[in-house]
Steps between C-alpha positions, in 0.01 A plus 500: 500500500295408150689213496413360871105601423542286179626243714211455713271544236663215367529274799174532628324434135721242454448283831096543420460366176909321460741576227222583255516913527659732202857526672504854585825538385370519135238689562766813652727414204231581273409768693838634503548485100109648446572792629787503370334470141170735622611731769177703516361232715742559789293798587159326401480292842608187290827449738627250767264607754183395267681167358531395911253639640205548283584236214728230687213283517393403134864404508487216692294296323634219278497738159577865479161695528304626187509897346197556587512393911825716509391731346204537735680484761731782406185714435354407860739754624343768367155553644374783272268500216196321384482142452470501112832799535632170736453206268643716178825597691512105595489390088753794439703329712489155420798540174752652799392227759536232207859670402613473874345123516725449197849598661376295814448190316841575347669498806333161555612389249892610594478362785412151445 
């Protein structure tokens, strides 16, 4: 089922802007071995339903999307707490979002 959702996610980004979107193969490969590495964020919303649903789109630009927009993203989930509470959960979470980014970009790199 993922699979077929990743699939249309992929096909439809890809016939707007071409061949120029992160291949979401690599980004569920370094999904896969992320949580593999840091489980606690199966259980912190940071799972295949945000990457297609929520986050899918600052994949398909030409280069993989920065900490800080993921990161944001992520914490749009969530709609509790004040806006300063907001924006220092956000910069708490930039080092994870930049240690995902990481194992995408290696999978890039694999795959080329």
């Amino acid at each position: 089922m993922l699979r077929l959702i990743w699939e249309k996610v992929r096909r439809d980004f890809w016939e707007r802007r071409g061949e120029t979107a992160v291949p979401p193969a690599a980004v569920q490969a370094a999904h896969r071995q992320f949580l593999a590495e840091q489980p606690v964020w199966a259980n912190s919303l940071f799972d295949d339903c945000f990457l297609v649903c929520k986050a899918a789109f600052l994949f398909a630009g030409e280069r993989l999307p920065s900490p800080l927009a993921l990161a944001t993203v992520w914490r749009s989930q969530f709609n509790v707490g004040s806006a300063e509470q907001k924006r220092a959960d956000i910069h708490k979470l930039v080092p994870v979002m930049e240690a995902f980014l990481v194992l995408v970009e290696e999978k890039l790199l694999l795959a080329r």
